[in-house]
C-alpha positions in Angstrom: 93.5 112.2 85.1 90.1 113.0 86.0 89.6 114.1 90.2 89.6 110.8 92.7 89.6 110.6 96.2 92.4 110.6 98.7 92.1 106.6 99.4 91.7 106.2 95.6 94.8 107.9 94.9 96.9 105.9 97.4 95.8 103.4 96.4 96.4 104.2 92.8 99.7 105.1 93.8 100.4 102.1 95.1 99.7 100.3 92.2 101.5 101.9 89.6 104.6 101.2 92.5 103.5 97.7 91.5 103.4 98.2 88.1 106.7 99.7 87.5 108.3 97.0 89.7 106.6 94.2 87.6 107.5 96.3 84.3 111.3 96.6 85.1 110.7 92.6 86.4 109.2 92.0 83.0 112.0 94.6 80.6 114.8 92.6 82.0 113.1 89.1 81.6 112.8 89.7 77.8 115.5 91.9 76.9 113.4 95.0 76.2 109.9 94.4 76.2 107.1 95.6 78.6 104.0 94.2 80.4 102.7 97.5 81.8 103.8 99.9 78.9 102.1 99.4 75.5 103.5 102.6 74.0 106.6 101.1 74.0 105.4 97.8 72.5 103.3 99.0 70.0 106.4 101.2 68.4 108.9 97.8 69.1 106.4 95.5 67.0 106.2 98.4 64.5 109.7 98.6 64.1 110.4 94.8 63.3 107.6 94.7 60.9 110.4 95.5 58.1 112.9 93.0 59.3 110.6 89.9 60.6 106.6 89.3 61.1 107.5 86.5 63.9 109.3 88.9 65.6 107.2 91.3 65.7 104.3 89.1 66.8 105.9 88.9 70.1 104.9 92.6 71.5 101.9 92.6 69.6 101.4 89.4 71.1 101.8 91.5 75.0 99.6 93.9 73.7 96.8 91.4 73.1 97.0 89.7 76.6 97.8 93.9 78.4 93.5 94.1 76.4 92.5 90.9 77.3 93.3 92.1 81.0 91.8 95.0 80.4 88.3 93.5 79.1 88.3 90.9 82.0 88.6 93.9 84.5 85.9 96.0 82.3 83.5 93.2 82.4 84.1 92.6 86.2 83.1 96.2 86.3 84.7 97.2 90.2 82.4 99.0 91.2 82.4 98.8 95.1 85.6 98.7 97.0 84.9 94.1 97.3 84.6 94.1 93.7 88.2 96.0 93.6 90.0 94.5 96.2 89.0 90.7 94.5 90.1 92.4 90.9 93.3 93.4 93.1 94.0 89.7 94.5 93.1 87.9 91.0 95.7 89.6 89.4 98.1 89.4 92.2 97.3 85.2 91.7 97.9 85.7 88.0 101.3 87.8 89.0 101.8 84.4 91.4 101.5 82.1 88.7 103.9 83.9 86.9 106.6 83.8 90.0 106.1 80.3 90.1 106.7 79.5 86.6 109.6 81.2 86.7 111.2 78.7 89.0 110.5 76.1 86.4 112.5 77.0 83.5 113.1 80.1 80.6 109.2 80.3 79.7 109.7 83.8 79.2 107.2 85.1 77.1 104.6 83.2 78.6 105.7 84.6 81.9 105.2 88.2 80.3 102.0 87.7 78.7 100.6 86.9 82.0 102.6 89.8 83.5 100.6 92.1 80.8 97.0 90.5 81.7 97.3 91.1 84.9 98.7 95.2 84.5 96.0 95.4 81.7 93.1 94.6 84.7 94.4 97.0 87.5 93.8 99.9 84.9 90.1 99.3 85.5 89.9 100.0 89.1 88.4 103.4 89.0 86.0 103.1 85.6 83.6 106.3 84.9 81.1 106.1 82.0 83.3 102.7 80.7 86.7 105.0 80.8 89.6 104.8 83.0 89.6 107.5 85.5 93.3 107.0 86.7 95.9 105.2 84.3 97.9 103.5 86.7 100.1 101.6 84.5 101.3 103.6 81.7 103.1 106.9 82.4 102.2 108.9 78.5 98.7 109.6 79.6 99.8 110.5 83.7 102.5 112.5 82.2 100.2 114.5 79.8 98.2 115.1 82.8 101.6 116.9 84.8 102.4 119.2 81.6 98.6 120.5 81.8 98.7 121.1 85.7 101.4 122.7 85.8 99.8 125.2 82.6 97.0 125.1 85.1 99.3 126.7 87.7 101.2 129.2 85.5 98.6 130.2 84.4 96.6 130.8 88.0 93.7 128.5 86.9 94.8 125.6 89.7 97.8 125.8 92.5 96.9 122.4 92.7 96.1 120.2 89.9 99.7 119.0 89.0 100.8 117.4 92.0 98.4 114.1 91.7 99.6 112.9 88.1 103.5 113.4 89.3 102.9 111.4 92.5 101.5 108.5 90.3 104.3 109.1 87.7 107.0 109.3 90.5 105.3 106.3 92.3 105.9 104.5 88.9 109.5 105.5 88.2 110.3 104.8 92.1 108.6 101.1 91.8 110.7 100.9 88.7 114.0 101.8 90.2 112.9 98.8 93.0 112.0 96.0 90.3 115.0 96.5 88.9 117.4 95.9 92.0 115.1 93.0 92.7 115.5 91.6 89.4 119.4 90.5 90.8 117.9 88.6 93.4 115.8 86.3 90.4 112.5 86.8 88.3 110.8 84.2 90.6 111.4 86.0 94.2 111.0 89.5 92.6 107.4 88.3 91.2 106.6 86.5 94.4 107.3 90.0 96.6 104.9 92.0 93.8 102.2 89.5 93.8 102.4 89.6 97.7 102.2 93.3 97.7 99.4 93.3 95.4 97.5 91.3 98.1 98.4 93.3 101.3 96.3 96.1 98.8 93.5 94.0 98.5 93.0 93.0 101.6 93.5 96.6 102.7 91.1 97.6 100.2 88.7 94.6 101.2 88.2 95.8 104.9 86.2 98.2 103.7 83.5 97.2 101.6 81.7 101.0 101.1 81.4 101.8 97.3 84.6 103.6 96.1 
């Protein structure tokens, strides 16, 4: 995780909150899939290769609409804090749509592939020569970033350096452990309380329009 600011990593922080809860909303949904973590998709789709193409087509199918996200948000390029906090509320709306369709019947998948667009775009809040400066919804790269902080520390190079990626991984896991619980209370309200969180941020973000 290369070095952000202390309002980018809050709000970072925040998000990958968000994107656990959406990514436990989503696991439960479809019995073991995700819409934040395409690790875990890739090796699923991989796996029923063997047994069934059609089955596997389903997480590659998440993994397609978590890069279509992705290239939306690159070619928005969020640049200034605006142009993040309207990337922010688009894919709060998207996250919106998806609570609403979920009042309307089992549409499951289509429900997740929305779920994974709209993850997909937050990763490309804080872009840096056309890479991702903070991965805010997937835990590998965040994870990779703790083990080498804390050989940083051991090692007397940086007291410091491993305490940002395990704030955003803990942030995660925590947001997790809350989508999960609010799973009980129905897809369609859990949504509806991420996508509303996801536009307190951007109107947070929004009030100040300096350049991130």
């Amino acid at each position: 995780m290369q070095n952000v600011g202390r309002g980018a990593l809050a709000l970072s922080a925040a998000l990958a909150a968000v994107a656990g809860f959406v990514d436990a909303v989503g696991y439960l949904d479809t019995g073991g899939l995700f819409v934040s973590f395409m690790s875990g998709n890739s090796t699923q789709g991989a796996v029923d290769v063997p047994s069934s193409l059609a089955l596997a087509l389903v997480p590659l199918g998440l993994i397609a609409a978590f890069v279509v996200g992705v290239a939306v948000g690159g070619a928005v390029r969020p640049r200034s804090r605006r142009a993040q906090a309207s990337l922010i509320a688009g894919s709060a709306l998207v996250v919106g749509l998806a609570a609403v369709l979920a009042t309307a019947g089992p549409s499951t998948l289509w429900r997740a592939g929305l779920l994974a667009a709209a993850m997909g775009a937050l990763n490309t809040l804080f872009l840096a020569e056309d890479r991702a400066r903070v991965a805010i919804t997937y835990s590998t790269g965040t994870l990779v970033s703790l083990g080498l902080g804390l050989a940083a520390l051991v090692t007397g190079r940086s007291r410091t350096a491993w305490r940002r990626p395990l704030l955003l991984w803990a942030a995660l896991v925590a947001g997790a452990v809350l989508g999960a619980l609010a799973h009980d209370l129905g897809s369609s309200a859990a949504l509806a309380t991420a996508a509303a969180t996801m536009l307190v941020a951007a109107a947070i973000v929004g009030r100040n329009p300096r350049r991130g």
